[in-house]
N, C-alpha and C positions, 0 to 999 in steps of 0.2 A: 504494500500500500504506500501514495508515496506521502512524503514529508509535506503538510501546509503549515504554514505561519498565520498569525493574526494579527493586528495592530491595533493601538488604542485609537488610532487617527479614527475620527469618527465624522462625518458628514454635515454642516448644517446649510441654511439657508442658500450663504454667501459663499457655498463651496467646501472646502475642506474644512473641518473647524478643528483646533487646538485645543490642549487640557488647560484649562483654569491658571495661569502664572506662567503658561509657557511662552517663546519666543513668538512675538504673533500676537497671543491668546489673547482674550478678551480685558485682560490686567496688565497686558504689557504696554508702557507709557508710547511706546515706539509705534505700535500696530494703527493706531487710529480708531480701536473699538471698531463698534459695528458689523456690516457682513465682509470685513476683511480680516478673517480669521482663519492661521495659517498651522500646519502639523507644530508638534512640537521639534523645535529643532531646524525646524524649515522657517525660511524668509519669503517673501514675496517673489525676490530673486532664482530661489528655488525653483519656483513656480512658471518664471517667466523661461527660465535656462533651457527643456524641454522644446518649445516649440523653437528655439532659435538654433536648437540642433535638426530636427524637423525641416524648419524651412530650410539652412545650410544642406542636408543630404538632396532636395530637390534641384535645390538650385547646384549641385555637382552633377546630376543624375541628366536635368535637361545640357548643361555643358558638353558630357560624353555622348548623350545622344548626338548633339547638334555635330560633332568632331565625326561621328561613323554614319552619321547619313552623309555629309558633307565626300568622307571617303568611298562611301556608295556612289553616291554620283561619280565620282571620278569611275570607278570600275565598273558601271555600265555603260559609259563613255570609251573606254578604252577597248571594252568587250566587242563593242559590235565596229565591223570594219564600216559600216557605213558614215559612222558617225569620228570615226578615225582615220582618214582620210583612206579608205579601201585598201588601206592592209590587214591582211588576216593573218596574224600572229602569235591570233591566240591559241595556247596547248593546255588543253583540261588536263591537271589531274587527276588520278585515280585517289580515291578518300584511303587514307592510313585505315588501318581497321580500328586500332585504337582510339579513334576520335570517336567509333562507335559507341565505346566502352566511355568515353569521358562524357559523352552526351548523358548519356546514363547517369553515370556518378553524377553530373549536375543539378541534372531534374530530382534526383533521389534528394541531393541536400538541400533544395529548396524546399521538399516536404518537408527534413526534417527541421530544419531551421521555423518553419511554421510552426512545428509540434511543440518546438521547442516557445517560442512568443506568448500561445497558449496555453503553456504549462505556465510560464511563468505569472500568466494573467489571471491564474489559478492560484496563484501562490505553492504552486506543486513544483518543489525544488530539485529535488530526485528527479523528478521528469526532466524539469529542467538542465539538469546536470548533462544526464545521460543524453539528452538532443543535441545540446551544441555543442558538445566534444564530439558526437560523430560528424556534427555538420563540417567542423574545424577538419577533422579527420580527411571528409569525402573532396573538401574543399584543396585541399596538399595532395590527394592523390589525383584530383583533377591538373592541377598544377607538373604536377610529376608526367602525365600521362600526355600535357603538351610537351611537353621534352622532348619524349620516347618519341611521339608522331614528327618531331623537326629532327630528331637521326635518324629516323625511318626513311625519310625524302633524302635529304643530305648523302646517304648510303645508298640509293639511287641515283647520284649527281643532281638532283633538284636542288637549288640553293635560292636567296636570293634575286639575284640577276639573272636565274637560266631563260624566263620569260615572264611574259605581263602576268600569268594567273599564279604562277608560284611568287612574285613579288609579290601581289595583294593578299596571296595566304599568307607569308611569313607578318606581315605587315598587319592587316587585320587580328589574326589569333596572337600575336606578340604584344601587340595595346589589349587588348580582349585580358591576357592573361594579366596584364601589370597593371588593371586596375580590379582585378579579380584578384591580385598578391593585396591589392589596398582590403581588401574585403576580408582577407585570412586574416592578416592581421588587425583589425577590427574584433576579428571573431577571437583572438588568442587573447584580447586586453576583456571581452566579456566572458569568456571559458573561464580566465582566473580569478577573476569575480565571483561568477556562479560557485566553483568550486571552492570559494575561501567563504562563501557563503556571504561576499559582501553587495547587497540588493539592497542599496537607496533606491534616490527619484533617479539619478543620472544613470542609474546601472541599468532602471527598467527602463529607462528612455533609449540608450545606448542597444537593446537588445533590439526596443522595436525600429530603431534608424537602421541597427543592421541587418536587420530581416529586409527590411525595405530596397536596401541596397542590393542584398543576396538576389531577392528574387528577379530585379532587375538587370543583373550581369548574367544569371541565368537564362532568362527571355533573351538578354542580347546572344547569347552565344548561339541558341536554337537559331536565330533569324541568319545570324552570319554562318552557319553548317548551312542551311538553307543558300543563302544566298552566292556562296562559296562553290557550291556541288552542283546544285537544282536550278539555279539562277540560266535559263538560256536565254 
């Protein structure tokens, strides 16, 4: 069964409300009384901290999108000879198989990373525990398993420079992974959290910015396998 916690933080009117003499609370000279009434221990700031991590992972999120559609454009420009001044130079790859397999491992940690958001909004810490150390897990073996797919090609003489669609592989899945390394690490500063059992406001906020992030380098990765492979 797993582990919940409880808190005295208790609900009022104005929002969260504070115990009697606490920071905040209804007797603190600082609070301003009335319905601004804040946990014990928490400030207003507390409260505001939350969404200015929120609005920040958006405002990264539309950036990298805008950066890989912008490089989409360029590679369905460069794809088609007619829009390239009729040379046809383009040579499809064959998919690693491994990419198979790391497809896989992504979608799976975007479940789990959900499981994990959930549990924690459960206050179900065990649960929580055990989601985001595999998510962290599936997230390094995704990582590892672009490696294996760039000496896979490499060991075929694919590099690089061999032609336009292995450029835009290496090119696309290299930003793809190094802002998915931003996301491991994310998950490694809330994994040691979870498991030191240290759950503030910023740790539960931290988990839902990085779910948020996860699942969205996940969807990026499906669109670019898609658009990589399938794209004609």
């Amino acid at each position: 069964m797993g582990t919940t916690v409880t808190t005295d933080v208790k609900v009022t009117r104005g929002g969260l409300g504070a115990e009697a003499g606490g920071p905040g609370g209804p007797s603190d000279p600082g609070s301003g009384g009335g319905g601004d009434d804040w946990p014990p221990g928490y400030t207003r700031e507390d409260a505001i901290q939350p969404n200015k991590y929120r609005i920040g992972v958006w405002v990264a999120l539309a950036s990298i999108l805008m950066l890989f559609m912008a490089l989409t454009s360029a590679l369905v420009v460069r794809q088609s000879p007619a829009l390239n001044g009729g040379q046809h130079d383009w040579i499809p790859i064959q998919i690693p198989p491994v990419l198979w397999i790391n497809t896989l491992v992504l979608v799976i940690s975007s479940l789990t990373m959900e499981l994990a958001r959930r549990a924690l909004a459960r206050n179900d810490y065990d649960h929580l525990k055990r989601w985001i150390v595999l998510t962290t897990v599936l997230g390094v073996t995704f990582l590892a398993g672009q490696v294996i797919a760039w000496r896979e090609l490499s060991a075929q003489g694919i590099y690089v420079n061999s032609h336009p669609h292995s450029s835009f592989f290496y090119l696309l899945t290299s930003l793809h992974a190094l802002h998915l390394l931003g996301g491991v690490l994310a998950l490694g500063y809330v994994t040691a959290n979870a498991l030191r059992m240290r759950i503030g406001m910023k740790q539960r906020t931290a988990v839902g910015v990085a779910a948020t992030y996860w699942h969205f380098m996940d969807g990026l990765w499906v669109y670019l396998f898609v658009l990589l492979f399938f794209w004609q």
